[in-house]
Structure formats: structure tokens, C-alpha cells
C-alpha positions in Angstrom: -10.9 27.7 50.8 -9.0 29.5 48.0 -6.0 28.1 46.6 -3.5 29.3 44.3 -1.4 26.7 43.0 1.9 27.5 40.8 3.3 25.4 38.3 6.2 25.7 35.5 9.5 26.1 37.3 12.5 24.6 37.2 16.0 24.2 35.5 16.7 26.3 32.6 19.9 27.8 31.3 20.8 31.5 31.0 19.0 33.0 27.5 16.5 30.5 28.2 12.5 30.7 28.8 9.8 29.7 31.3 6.2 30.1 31.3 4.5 29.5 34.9 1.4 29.5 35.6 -0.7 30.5 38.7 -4.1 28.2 38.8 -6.8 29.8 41.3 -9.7 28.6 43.0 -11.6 32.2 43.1 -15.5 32.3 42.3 -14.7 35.6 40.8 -11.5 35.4 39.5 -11.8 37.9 37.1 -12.3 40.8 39.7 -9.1 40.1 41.1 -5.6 41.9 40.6 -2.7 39.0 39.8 0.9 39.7 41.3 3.7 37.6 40.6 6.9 38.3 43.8 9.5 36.6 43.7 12.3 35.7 46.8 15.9 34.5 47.9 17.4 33.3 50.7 17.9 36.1 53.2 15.5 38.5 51.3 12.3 40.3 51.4 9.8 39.0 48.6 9.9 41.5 45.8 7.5 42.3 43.1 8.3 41.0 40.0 5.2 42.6 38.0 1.2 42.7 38.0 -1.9 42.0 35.7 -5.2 44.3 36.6 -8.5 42.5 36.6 -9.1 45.5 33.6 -5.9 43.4 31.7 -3.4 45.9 32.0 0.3 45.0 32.6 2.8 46.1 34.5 6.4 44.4 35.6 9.1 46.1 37.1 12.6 47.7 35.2 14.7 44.7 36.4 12.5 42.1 33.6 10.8 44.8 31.7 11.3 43.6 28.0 11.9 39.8 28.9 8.7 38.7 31.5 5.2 39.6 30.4 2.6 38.7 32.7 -1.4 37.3 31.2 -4.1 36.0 32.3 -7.1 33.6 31.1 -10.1 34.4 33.0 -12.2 31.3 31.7 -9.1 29.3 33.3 -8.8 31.1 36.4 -5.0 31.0 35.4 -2.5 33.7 35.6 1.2 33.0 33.3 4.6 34.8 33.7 6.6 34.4 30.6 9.6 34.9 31.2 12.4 35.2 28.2 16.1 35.6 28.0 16.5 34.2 31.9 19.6 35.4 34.1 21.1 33.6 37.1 19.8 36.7 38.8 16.7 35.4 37.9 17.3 32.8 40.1 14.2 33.0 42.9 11.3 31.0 44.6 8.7 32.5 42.2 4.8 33.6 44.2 1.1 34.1 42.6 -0.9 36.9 44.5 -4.4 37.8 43.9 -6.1 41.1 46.0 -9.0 43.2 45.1 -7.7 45.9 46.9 -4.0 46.6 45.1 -2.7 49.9 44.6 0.9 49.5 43.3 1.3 45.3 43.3 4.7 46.1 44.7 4.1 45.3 48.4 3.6 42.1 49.5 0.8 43.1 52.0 -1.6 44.5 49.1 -2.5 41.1 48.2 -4.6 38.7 50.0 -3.8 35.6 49.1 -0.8 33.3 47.9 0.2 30.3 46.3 2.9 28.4 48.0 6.0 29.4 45.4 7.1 27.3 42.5 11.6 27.6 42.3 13.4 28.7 39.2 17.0 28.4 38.8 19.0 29.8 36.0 22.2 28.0 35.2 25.0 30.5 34.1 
């Protein structure tokens, strides 16, 4: 059964950092596309950005220049760093892995999920 398991969140104040992390249990981790969404009460999950199984990085305007997104294949691990945190930022935080992504901006490209992991930015 694959798992993807989040870990890192928490309590940080604004202009402060986080690293999660996203641990998976895919034979062939490697092959898959990682997407991080992120979601508040009362609305949809949103993307937040996306690492290709070729390495290449993308994360949306909203955290482009603060959250980077990597990934350690021999770890099966995904990481969002995320730098200079808002309250905005504020969100239960979501791994994704598919092998059949085309943007990583919709929630239904993606096969599986990890279970969320909350951040909460104190102003």
C-alpha cells in the first residue's frame, strides 16, 4: 500500500522558515511527479508548486522567490522549503505523487496523497 507521510509543520512566526518533508513508500519513486497543495477551511486545495521526476521546479507566483520545492530520490523524500512565511501562508500543507501530471495545478492529476501536515504563520 503506498503511503506518503508529511512531516515538518507547525508554529512559526511571520519572516520565518519551514522545511517539510513528504516521505513515500513508492518502489519507483523516482518516476514519479511530486506536488505539494495546500488548503483552508472553506476552500478548494490549491497548488502550491511541483518537482518533475526529470528534477525540474515549478511553484506558483503567490511563493515564487520564498518556497522551493527538492527532492532526494535515494530517500524517497520530497522537501518544501519555505522562507519568509506570511499568515496567508497559513494552510493544511499536502504531498502528491502521479505519473501522469500535466500542469501539477489540479488536484485530480495526482494519484496519491499524504494525509496533510498544518502550518500556521503568526502575524
Amino acid at each position: 500500500q503506498v503511503q506518503l507521510v508529511e512531516s515538518g509543520g507547525g508554529l512559526v512566526q511571520a519572516g520565518g522558515s519551514l522545511r517539510l518533508s513528504c516521505a513515500a513508500s513508492l518502489r519507483t519513486f523516482s518516476a514519479y511527479d511530486m506536488g505539494w497543495f495546500r488548503q483552508t477551511p472553506g476552500k478548494e486545495r490549491e497548488a502550491v508548486g511541483l518537482i518533475a521526476w526529470s528534477d525540474e521546479m515549478h511553484v506558483v507566483d503567490l511563493v515564487k522567490g520564498r518556497f522551493t520545492i527538492s527532492r532526494d530520490n535515494a530517500k524517497n523524500t520530497v522537501y518544501l522549503q519555505m522562507n519568509n512565511l506570511k499568515p496567508e501562508d497559513t494552510a493544511v500543507y499536502f504531498c502528491a505523487a502521479g505519473t501522469r501530471v500535466r500542469t501539477g495545478r489540479r488536484a485530480n492529476e495526482f494519484e496519491y496523497w499524504g494525509q496533510g501536515t498544518q502550518v500556521t504563520v503568526s502575524s
